[in-house]
C-alpha positions as CSV (number, residue, x, y, z in Angstrom):
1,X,127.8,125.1,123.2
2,X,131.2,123.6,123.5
3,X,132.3,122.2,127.1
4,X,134.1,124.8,129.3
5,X,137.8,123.2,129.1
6,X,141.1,124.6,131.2
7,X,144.5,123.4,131.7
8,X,145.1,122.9,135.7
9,X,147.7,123.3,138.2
10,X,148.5,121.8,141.8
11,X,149.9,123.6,144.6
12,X,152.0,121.9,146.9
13,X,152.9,123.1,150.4
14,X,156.5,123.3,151.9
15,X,156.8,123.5,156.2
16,X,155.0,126.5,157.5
17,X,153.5,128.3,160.5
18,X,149.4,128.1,160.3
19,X,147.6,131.3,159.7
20,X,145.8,130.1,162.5
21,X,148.5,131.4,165.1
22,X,149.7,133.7,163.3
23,X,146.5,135.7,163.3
24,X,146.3,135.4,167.2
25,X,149.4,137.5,167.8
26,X,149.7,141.4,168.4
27,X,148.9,143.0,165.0
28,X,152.6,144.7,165.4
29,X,154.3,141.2,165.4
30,X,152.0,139.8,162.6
31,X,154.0,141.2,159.5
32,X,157.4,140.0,160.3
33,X,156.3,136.5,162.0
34,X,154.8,135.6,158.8
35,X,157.3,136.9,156.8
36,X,159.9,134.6,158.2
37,X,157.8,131.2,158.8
38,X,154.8,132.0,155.9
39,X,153.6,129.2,153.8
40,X,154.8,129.0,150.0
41,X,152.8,127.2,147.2
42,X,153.8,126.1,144.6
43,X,152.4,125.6,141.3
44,X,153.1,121.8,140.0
45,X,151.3,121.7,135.6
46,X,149.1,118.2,136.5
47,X,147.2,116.6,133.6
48,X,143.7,117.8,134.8
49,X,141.4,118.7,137.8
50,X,138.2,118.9,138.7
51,X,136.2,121.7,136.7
52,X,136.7,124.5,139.1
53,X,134.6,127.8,139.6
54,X,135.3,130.8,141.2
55,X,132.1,132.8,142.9
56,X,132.0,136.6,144.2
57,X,129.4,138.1,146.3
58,X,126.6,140.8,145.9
59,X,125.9,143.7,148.2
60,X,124.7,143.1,151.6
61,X,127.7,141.6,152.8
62,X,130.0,144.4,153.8
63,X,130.9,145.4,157.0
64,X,133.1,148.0,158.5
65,X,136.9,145.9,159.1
66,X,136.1,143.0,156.5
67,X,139.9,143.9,155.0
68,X,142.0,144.7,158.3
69,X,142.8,141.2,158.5
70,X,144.2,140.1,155.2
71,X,146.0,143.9,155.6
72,X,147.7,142.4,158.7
73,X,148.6,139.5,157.9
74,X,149.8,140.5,154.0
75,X,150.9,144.2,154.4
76,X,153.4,143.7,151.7
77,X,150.8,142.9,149.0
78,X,147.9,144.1,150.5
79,X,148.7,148.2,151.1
80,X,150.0,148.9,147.7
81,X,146.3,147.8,146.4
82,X,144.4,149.8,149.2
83,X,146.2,152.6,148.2
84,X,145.6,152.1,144.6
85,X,141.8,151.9,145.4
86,X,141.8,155.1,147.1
87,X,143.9,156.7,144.1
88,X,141.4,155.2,141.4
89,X,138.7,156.7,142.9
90,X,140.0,160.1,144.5
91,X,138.2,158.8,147.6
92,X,139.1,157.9,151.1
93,X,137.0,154.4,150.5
94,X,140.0,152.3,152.6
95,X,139.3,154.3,155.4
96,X,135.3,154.5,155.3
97,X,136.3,150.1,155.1
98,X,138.5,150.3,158.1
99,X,136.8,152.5,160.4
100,X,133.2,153.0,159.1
101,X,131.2,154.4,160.4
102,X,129.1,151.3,159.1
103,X,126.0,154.1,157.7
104,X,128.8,155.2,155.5
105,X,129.9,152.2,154.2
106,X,126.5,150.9,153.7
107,X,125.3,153.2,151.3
108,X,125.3,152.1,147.8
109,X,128.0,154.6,146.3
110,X,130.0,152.6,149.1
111,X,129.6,149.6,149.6
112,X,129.9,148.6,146.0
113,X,133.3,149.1,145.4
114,X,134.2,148.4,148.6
115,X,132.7,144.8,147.9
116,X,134.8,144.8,144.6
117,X,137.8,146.1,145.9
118,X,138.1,143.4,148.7
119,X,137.3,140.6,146.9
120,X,139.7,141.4,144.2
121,X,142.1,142.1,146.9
122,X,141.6,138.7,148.5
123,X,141.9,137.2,145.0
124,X,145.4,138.8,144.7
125,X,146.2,137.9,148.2
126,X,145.9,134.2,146.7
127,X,147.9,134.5,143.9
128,X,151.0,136.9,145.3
129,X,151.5,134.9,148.2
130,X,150.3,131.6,148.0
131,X,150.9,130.7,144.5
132,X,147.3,130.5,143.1
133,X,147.6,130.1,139.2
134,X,144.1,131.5,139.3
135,X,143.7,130.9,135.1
136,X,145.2,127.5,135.5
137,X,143.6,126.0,137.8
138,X,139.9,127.9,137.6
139,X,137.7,127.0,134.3
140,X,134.8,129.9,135.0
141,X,134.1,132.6,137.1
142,X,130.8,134.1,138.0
143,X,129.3,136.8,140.9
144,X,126.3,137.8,142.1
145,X,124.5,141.3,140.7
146,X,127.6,143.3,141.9
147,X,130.0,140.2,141.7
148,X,129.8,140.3,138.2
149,X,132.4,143.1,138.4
150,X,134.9,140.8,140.4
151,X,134.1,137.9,138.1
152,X,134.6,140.3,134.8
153,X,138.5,141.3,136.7
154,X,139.2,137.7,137.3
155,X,138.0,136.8,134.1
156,X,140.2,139.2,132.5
157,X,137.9,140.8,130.8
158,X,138.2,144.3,132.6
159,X,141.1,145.9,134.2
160,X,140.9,146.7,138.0
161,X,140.7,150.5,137.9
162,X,138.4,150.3,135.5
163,X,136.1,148.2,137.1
164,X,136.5,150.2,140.0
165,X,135.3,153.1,138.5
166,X,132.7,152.2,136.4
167,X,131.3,150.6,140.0
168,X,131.5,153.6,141.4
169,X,129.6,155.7,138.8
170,X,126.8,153.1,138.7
171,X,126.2,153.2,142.2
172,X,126.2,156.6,142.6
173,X,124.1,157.0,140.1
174,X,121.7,154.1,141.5
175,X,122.1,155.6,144.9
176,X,120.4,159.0,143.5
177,X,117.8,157.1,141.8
178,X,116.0,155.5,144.8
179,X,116.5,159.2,146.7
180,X,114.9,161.3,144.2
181,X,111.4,158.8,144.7
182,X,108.6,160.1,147.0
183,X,107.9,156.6,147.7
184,X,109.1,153.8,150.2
185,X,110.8,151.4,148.1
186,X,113.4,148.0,148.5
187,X,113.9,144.8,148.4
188,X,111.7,141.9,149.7
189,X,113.2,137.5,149.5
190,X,110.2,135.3,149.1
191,X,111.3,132.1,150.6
192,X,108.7,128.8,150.2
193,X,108.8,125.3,149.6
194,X,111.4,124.2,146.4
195,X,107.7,122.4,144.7
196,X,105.8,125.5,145.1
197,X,108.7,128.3,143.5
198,X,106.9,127.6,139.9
199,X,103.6,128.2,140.3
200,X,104.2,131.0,143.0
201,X,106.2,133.0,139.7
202,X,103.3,132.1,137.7
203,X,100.9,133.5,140.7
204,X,103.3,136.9,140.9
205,X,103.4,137.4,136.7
206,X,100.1,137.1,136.3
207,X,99.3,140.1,139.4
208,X,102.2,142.0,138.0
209,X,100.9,141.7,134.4
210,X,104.2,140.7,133.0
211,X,104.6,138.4,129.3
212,X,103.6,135.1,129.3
213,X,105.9,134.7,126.1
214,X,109.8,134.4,126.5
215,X,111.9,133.4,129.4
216,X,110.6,131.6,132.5
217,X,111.4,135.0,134.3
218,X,110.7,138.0,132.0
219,X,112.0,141.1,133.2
220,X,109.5,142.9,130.8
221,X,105.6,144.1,131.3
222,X,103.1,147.1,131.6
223,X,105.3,149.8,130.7
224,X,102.3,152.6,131.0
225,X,103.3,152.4,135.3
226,X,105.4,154.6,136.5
227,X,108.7,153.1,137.3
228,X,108.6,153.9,141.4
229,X,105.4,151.7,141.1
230,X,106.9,148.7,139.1
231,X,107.7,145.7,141.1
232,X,110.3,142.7,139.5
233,X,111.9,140.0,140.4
234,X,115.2,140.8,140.8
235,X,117.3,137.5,141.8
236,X,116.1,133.9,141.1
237,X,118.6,133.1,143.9
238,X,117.9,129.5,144.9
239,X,114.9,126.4,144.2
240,X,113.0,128.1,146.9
241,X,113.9,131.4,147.0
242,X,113.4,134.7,144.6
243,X,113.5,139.1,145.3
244,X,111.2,141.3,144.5
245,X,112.2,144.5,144.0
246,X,110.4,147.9,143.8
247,X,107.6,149.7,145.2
248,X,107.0,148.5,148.9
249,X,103.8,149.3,148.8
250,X,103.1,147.2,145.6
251,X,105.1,144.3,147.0
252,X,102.7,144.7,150.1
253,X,99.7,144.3,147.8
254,X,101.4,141.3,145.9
255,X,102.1,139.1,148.8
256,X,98.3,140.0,149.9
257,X,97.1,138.6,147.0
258,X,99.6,135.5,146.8
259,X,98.1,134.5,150.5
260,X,94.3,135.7,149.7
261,X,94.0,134.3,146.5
262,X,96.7,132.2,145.3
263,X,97.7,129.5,147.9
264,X,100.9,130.5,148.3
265,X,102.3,131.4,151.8
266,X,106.0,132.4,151.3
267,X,108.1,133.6,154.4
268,X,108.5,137.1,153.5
269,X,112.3,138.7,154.4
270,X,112.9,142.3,153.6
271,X,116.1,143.2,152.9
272,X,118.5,145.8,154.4
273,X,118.6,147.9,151.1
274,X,116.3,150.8,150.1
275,X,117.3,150.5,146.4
276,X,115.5,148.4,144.4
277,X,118.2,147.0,142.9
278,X,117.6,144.8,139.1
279,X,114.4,146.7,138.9
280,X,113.3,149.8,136.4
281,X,113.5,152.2,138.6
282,X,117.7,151.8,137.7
283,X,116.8,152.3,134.2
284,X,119.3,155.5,134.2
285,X,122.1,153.2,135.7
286,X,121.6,151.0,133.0
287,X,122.0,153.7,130.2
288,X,125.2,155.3,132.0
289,X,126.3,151.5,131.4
290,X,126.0,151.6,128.2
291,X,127.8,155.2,127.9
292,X,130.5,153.7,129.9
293,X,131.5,150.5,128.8
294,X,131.5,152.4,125.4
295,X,134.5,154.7,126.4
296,X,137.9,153.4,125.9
297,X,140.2,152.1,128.8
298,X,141.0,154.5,131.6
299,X,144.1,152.0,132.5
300,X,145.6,151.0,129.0
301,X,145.9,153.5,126.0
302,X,143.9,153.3,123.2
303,X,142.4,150.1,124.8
304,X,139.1,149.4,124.7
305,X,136.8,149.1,128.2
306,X,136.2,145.5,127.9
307,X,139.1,143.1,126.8
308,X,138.1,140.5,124.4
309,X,138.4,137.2,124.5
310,X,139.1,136.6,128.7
311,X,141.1,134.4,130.5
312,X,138.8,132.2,131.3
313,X,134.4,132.0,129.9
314,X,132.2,134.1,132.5
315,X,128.5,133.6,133.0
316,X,126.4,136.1,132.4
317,X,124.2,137.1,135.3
318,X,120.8,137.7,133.0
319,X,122.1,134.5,130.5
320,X,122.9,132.1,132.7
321,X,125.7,131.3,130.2
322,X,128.8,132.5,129.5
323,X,129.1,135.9,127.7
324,X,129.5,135.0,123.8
325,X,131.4,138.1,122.3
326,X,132.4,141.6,123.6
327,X,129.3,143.5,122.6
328,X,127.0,141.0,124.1
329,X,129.0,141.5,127.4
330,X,128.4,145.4,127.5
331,X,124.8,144.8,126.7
332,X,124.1,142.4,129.4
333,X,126.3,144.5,131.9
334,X,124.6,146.9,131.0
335,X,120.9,145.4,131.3
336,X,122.1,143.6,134.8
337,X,120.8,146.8,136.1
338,X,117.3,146.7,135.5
339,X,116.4,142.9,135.0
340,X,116.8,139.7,136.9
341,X,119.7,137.7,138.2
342,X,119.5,134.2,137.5
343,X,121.8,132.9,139.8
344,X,120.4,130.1,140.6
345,X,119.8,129.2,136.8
346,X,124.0,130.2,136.5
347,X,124.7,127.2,139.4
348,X,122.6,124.5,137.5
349,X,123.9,125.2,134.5
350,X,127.4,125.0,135.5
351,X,126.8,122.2,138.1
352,X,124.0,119.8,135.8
353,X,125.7,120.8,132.3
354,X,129.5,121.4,132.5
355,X,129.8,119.3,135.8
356,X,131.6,121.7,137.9
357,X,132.6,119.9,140.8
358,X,134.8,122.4,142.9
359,X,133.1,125.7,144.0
360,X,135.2,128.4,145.6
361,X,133.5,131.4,146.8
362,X,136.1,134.8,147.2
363,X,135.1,138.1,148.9
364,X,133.2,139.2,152.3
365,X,130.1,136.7,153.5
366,X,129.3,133.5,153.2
367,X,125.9,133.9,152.0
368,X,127.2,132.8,147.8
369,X,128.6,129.8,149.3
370,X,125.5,129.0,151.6
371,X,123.2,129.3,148.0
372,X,126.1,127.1,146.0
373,X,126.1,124.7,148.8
374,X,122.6,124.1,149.3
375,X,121.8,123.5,145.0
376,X,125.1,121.7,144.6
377,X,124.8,119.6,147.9
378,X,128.3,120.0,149.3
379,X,129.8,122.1,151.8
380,X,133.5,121.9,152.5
381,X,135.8,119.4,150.9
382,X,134.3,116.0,149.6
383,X,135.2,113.2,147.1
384,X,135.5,114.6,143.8
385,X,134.8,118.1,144.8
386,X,133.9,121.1,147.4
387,X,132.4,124.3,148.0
388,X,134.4,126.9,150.2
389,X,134.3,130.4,151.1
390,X,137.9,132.6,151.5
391,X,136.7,135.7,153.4
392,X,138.9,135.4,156.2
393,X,143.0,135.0,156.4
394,X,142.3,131.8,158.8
395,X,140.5,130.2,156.0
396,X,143.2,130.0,153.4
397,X,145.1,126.9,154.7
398,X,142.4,124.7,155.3
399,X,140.7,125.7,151.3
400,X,144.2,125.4,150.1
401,X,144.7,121.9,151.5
402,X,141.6,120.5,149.7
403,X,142.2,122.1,146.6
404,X,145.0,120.3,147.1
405,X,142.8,117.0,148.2
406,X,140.8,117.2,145.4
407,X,143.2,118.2,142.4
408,X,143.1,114.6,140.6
409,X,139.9,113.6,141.6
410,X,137.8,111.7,139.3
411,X,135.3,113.6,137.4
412,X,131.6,111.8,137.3
């Protein structure tokens, strides 16, 4: 496979008032203080940077307010696009972000797009106010389980409303899915030593009954249980961590054996989710995926759903490699509903094989940086490289400033 290449840009800064104090005055005075003393970047064509990645985050990290700030702060930019969310959708979803309650926004058909939706959102806030050439100066874009819609925007290989709605309609449907079950199911993280992950997968196959053929991780076995009693592993997330997902009472049974019988003694963390997400319960999902990213464009005329080739090469949540032509894109979408996320296979490759060396995670949480930080073994700005997180206004400056820092760093 031939090297992820991009051209690059660098921003450069001009005399400003920090975000910093900006953020600390009366939300009333916010809009036109920053208007008249805000910080412009510039975009400056260099010969090269550091191979660049941009990250977006999976459910579990909203929270009721997560976009009042960047709506303060940026009203200009920022209002136009919550309206348009709400207009997309013929919802009140802005509201249910800016007021909650937070059982409302934490329900699947919810939180979803309002994930999407604000990450985008940041993204824009980026490159309408501070410059950010995102397809000059990123080389690939990726997102966990859900963040594979931001990545696929950014990417330019779907528009924003569609995205948006084809979000929507998935979690809906995967919402109905885990009501309609008359039994407890969700999401459990095994967490254990890095040494042990291995042969702990090998210990959970072999109870599960899944294929010892194929990937290390195969999404497929005994197909004769019902689907509400099939347990998977959803994410591979880290070197020491993996999801189940499925039938709590199953995954009950599996860790039983996994201490009884196996050796194994993971720290067992269930999740605050009662889908089980990546599993096959969402089989339905995953066929209203492929219905939907069959339709044409809901934002460009006789356009099709997905726009092929992209800005920039995205990696494919159940690859682990970029997505190689348009129909490979909708099937893996598609498939992303019911079989694992390889995220941490997604970081090595990038990090071990195309040498990414600057990580910048966009959207609510911190959790995408915390798992990019710990395999990559940086965490802020260092020499030749960096992983940040921009979920916060007050964060821009300081990420800005090492992009900045490290734009004609030496590559290894």
């Amino acid at each position: 496979m031939a090297p992820l290449t991009r051209s690059a840009s660098r921003l450069a800064a001009t005399d400003s008032t920090p975000l910093r104090p900006l953020l600390s005055l009366p939300a009333s005075l916010r809009a036109a203080t920053y208007t008249s003393t805000r910080r412009r970047w510039k975009s400056e064509l260099s010969a090269g940077h550091p191979r660049t990645a941009i990250f977006f985050p999976g459910q579990g990290v909203q929270r009721v307010g997560m976009i009042t700030d960047w709506l303060e702060a940026f009203p200009k930019t920022v209002k136009p696009m919550l309206e348009q969310v709400d207009e997309t959708l013929q919802i009140p979803l802005t509201k249910i972000i800016a007021e909650g309650p937070n059982s409302k926004l934490m329900a699947t058909e919810n939180a979803q797009p309002a994930i999407m939706a604000t990450s985008i959102i940041i993204l824009r806030v980026l490159e309408q106010e501070f410059g950010f050439k995102t397809e000059e100066r990123v080389d690939v874009t990726l997102g966990h389980s859900l963040g594979e819609f931001a990545a696929l925007v950014a990417g330019g290989y779907l528009r924003e409303p569609d995205a948006l709605k084809v979000c929507r309609k998935r979690a809906e449907l995967m919402a109905r899915c885990s009501r309609e079950v008359d039994e407890e199911v969700g999401m459990v993280a095994l967490v254990c030593e890095a040494d042990h992950l291995e042969s702990m997968v090998v210990s959970i196959r072999d109870f599960l009954g899944m294929s010892s053929e194929g990937s290390k991780i195969d999404s497929h076995f005994d197909t004769d249980i019902p689907p509400v009693q099939q347990v998977l592993i959803a994410n591979v997330n880290s070197k020491n961590q993996i999801v189940l997902s499925g039938s709590i009472r199953r995954i009950n049974e599996l860790l039983t054996h996994l201490r009884q019988f196996a050796g194994h003694d993971p720290r067992a963390v269930r999740l605050k989710s009662d889908s089980p997400f990546h599993s096959p319960l969402m089989k339905p999902a995953a066929d209203l995926m492929i219905k939907l990213l069959s339709q044409p464009s809901g934002a460009a005329k006789d356009e099709d759903m997905v726009v092929w080739p992209g800005s920039m090469p995205c990696i494919s949540n159940i690859s682990a490699r970029p997505f190689q032509s348009k129909q490979q894109l909708k099937d893996l979408l598609a498939r992303q509903c019911v079989e694992t996320v390889l995220w941490h296979d997604s970081i090595v490759y990038l990090h071990k094989e195309e040498k990414v060396r600057r990580w910048i995670g966009i959207g609510p949480g911190k959790v995408g940086r915390n798992l990019v930080g710990k395999e990559v073994g940086m965490k802020g700005a260092v020499k030749g490289g960096g992983v940040w997180a921009i979920s916060d206004p007050k964060e821009v400056e300081r990420v800005m400033k090492d992009l900045d820092k490290t734009e004609h760093a030496e590559e290894d």
